[in-house]
C-alpha positions as CSV (number, residue, x, y, z in Angstrom):
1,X,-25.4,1.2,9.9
2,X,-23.0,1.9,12.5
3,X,-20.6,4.3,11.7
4,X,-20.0,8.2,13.3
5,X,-20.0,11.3,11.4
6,X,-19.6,15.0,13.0
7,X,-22.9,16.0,14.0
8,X,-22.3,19.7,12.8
9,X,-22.3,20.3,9.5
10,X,-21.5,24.1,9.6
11,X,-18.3,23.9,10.6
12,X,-16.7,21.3,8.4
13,X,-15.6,23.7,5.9
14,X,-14.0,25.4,8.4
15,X,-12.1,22.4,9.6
16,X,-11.1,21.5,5.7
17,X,-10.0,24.8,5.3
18,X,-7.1,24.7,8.2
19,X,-6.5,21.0,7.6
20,X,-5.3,22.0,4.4
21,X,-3.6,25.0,5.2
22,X,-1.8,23.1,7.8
23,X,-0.5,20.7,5.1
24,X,-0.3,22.5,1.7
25,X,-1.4,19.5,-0.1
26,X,-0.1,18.9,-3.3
27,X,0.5,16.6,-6.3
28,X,3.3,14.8,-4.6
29,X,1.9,14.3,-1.3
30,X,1.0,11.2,0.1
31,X,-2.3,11.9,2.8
32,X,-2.6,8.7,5.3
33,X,-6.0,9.4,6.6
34,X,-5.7,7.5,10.2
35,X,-8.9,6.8,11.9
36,X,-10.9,7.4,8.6
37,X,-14.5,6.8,9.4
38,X,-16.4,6.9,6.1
39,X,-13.1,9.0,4.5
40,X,-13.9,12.6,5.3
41,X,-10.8,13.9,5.1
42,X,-9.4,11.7,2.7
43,X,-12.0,12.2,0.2
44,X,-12.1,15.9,0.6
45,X,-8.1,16.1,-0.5
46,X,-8.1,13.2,-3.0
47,X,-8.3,15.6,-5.9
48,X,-5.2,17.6,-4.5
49,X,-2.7,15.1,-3.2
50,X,-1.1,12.3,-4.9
51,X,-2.2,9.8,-2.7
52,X,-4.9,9.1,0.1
53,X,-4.3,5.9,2.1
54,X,-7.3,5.4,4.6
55,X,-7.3,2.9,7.1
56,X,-10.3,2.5,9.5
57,X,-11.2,-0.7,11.3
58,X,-15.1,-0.2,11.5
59,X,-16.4,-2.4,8.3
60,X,-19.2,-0.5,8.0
61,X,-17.8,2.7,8.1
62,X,-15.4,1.8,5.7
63,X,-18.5,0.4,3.4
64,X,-19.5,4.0,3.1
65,X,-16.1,5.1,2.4
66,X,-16.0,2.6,-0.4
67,X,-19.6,4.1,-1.9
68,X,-18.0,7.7,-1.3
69,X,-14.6,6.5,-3.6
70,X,-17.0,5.3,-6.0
71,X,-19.7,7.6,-6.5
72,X,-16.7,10.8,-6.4
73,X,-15.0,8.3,-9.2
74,X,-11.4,9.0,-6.7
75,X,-8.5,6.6,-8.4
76,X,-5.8,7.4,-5.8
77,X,-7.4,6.1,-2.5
78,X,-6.5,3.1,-1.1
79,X,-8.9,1.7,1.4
80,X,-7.9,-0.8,4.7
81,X,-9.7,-2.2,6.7
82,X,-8.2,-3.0,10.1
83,X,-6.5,-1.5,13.2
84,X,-4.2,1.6,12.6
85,X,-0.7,0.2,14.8
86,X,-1.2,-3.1,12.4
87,X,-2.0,-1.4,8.9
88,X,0.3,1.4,9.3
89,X,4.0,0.5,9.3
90,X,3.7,-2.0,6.1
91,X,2.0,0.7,4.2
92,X,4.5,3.9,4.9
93,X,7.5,2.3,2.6
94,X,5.0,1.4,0.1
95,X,4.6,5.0,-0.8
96,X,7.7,7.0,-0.4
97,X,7.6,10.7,-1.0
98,X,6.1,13.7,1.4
99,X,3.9,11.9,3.7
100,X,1.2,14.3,6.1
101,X,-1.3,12.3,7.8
102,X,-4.4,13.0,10.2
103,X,-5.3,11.2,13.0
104,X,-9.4,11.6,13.7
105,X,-8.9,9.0,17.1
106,X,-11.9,7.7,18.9
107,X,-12.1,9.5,22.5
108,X,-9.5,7.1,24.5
109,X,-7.0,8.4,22.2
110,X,-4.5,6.6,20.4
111,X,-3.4,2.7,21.4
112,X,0.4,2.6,22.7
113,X,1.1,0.6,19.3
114,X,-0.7,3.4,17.6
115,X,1.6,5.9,19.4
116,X,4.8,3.6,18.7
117,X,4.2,3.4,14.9
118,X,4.9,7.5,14.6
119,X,8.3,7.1,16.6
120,X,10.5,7.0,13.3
121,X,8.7,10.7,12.5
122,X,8.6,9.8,8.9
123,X,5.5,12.1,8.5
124,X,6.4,15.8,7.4
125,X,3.3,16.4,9.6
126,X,0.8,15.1,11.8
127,X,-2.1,16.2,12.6
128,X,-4.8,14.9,15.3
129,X,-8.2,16.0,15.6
130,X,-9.3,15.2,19.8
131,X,-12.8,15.1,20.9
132,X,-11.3,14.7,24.6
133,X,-8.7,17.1,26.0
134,X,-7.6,14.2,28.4
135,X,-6.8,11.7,26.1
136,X,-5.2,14.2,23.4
137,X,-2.8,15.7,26.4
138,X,-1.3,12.1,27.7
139,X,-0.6,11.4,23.8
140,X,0.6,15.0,23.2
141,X,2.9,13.8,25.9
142,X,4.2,10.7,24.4
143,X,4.8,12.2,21.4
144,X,6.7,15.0,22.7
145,X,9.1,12.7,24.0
146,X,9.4,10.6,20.6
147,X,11.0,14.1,18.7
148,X,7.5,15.6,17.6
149,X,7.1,19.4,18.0
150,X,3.9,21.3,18.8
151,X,3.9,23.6,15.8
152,X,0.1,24.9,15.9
153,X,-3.1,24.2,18.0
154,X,-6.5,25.0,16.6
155,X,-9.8,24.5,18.8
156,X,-13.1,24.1,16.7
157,X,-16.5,24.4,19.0
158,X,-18.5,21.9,17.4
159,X,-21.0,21.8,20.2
160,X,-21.5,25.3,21.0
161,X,-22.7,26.2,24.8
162,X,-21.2,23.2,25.9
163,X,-18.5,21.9,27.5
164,X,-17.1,20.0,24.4
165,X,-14.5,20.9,22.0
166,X,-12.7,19.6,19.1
167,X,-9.1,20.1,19.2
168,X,-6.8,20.1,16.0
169,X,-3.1,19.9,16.7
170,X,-0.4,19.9,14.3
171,X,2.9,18.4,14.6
172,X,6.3,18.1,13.2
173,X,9.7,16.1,13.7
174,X,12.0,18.0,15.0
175,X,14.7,19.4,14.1
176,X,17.4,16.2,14.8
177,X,14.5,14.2,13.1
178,X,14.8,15.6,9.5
179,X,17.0,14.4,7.1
């Protein structure tokens, strides 16, 4: 089957833990799980959020995130199948309320539609997890000019004694952005 999943184990837990520290999940919260894979993150909160919207395009990774739904018996995850820029903006109004969301992007980083669809900052956070510093600085970028601020930046060392490094970045509207 092809599908990815992070190759180190170990450190997962680590990486749950400050997701959801980052967010404070909670029983209103609506968790848009961008770039889903087989529904990691989305899985791992179901049971503390209202709400887990994953949308992957991969159809075989998004077969395993169907098995995973079922065999965890999860009745509040909603699973698409497609690109991110297309899925995303009809699904935000369909469930209004606190909305966080994670972005797990391939390493090219998000598309310029993909970029475009967080302009209207209706997330009360964002947070992107980079396997490539290059690609995660020119979005950074963008999205610093769109409104979003740089609130915290966590580095995980998945590959120790190498040159890689997983980057988890969270972000907020700012200030002229909240209502």
């Amino acid at each position: 089957m092809d599908t990815f999943f992070q190759a180190n184990l170990g450190i997962l837990p680590l990486v749950m833990d400050c997701v959801e520290e980052l967010i404070s999940p909670g029983p209103d919260t609506i968790f848009f799980d961008l770039y889903s894979g087989v529904g990691l993150f989305g899985i791992c909160l179901a049971e503390k959020v209202k709400q887990v919207i994953m949308i992957e395009e991969s159809v075989s990774s998004m077969q395993v995130a169907a098995f995973n739904v079922r065999y965890h018996q999860l009745k509040n995850v909603l699973l698409k199948t497609g690109k991110v820029e297309a899925e995303l903006p009809c699904l935000i109004p369909a469930f209004p309320g606190k909305q966080v969301a994670i972005v797990d992007p391939p390493r090219s980083g998000l598309s310029a539609d993909t970029i475009e669809a967080f302009q209207d900052k209706q997330f009360e956070s964002l947070l992107y997890l980079s396997c490539h510093p290059d690609s995660l600085a020119r979005d950074l970028k963008i999205l610093l000019r769109q409104g979003w601020n740089i609130e915290k930046i966590v580095p995980f060392d998945f590959f120790p004694k190498t040159r890689h490094l997983e980057t988890l970045v969270l972000l907020r509207p700012g200030q002229e952005a909240r209502s």
